[in-house]
C-alpha positions in Angstrom: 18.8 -0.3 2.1 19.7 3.1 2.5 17.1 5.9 3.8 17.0 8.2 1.3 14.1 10.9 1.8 11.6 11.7 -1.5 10.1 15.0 -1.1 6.5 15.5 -2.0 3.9 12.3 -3.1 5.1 8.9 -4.2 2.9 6.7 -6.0 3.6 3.1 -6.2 1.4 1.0 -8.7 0.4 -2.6 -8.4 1.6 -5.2 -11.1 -2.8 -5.5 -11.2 -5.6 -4.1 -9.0 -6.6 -6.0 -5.8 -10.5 -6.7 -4.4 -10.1 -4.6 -1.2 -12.7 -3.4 1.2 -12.0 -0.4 3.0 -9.9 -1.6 6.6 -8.1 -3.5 4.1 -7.2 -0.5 2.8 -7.0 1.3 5.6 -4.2 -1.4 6.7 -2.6 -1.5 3.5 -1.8 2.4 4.2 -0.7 2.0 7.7 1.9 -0.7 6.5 2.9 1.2 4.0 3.1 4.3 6.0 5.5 2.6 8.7 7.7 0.2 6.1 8.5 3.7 4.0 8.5 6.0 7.0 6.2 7.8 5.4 4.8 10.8 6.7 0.8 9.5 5.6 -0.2 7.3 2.8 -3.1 7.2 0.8 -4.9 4.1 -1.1 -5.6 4.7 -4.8 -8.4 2.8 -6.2 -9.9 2.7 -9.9 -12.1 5.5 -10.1 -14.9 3.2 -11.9 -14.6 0.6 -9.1 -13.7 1.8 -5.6 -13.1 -2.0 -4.3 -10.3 -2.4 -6.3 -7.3 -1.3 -5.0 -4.3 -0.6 -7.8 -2.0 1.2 -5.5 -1.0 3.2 -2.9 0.6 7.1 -2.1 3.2 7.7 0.0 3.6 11.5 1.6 7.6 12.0 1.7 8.8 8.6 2.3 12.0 8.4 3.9 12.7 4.7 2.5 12.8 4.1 -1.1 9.5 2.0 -1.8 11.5 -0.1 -3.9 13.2 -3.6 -4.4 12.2 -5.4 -1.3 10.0 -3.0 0.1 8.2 -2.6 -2.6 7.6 -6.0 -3.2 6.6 -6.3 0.7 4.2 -3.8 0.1 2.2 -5.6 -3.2 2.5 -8.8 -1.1 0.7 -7.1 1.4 -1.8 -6.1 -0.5 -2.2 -9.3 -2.3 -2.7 -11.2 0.9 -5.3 -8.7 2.3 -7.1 -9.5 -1.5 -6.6 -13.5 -0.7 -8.8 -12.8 3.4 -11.2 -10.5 2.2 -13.9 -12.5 3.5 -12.2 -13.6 6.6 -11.4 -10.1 8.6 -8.3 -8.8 8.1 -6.6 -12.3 9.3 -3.4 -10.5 10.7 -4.5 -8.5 13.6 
């Protein structure tokens, strides 16, 4: 994959929204944030219900969120969903 940098805020939406709570969230940005090379990222949740993640925004990525990354990213977020009631299972 080729680094190819985006100037100004990406958003990347999720296929559906995600039961999240917020270091969920908090981990889904700092994954994000490092797989993209992001300069910050920011969780989007649906404005009627803040649990439910439906994507996250990326400040000048320097990596495409794209293809595999992208999927990487949802997958992420889809696992975090799966362990909400079991910490945050990867740290």
């Amino acid at each position: 994959m080729t680094a190819a940098p985006a100037r100004g805020r990406v958003e990347v939406r999720f296929r559906q929204p995600r039961a999240v709570g917020p270091s969920g969230q908090v981990a889904l940005e700092d994954y994000a944030r490092e797989l993209t090379r992001a300069a910050a990222a920011e969780a989007l949740v649906a404005p009627e219900a803040p649990e439910r993640l439906v994507g996250v925004a990326l400040e000048a990525p320097l990596v495409a969120p794209q293809g595999s990354v992208l999927d990487d990213i949802e997958a992420f977020a889809r696992e975090l969903a799966e362990r909400a009631g079991d910490g945050l299972g990867w740290s």
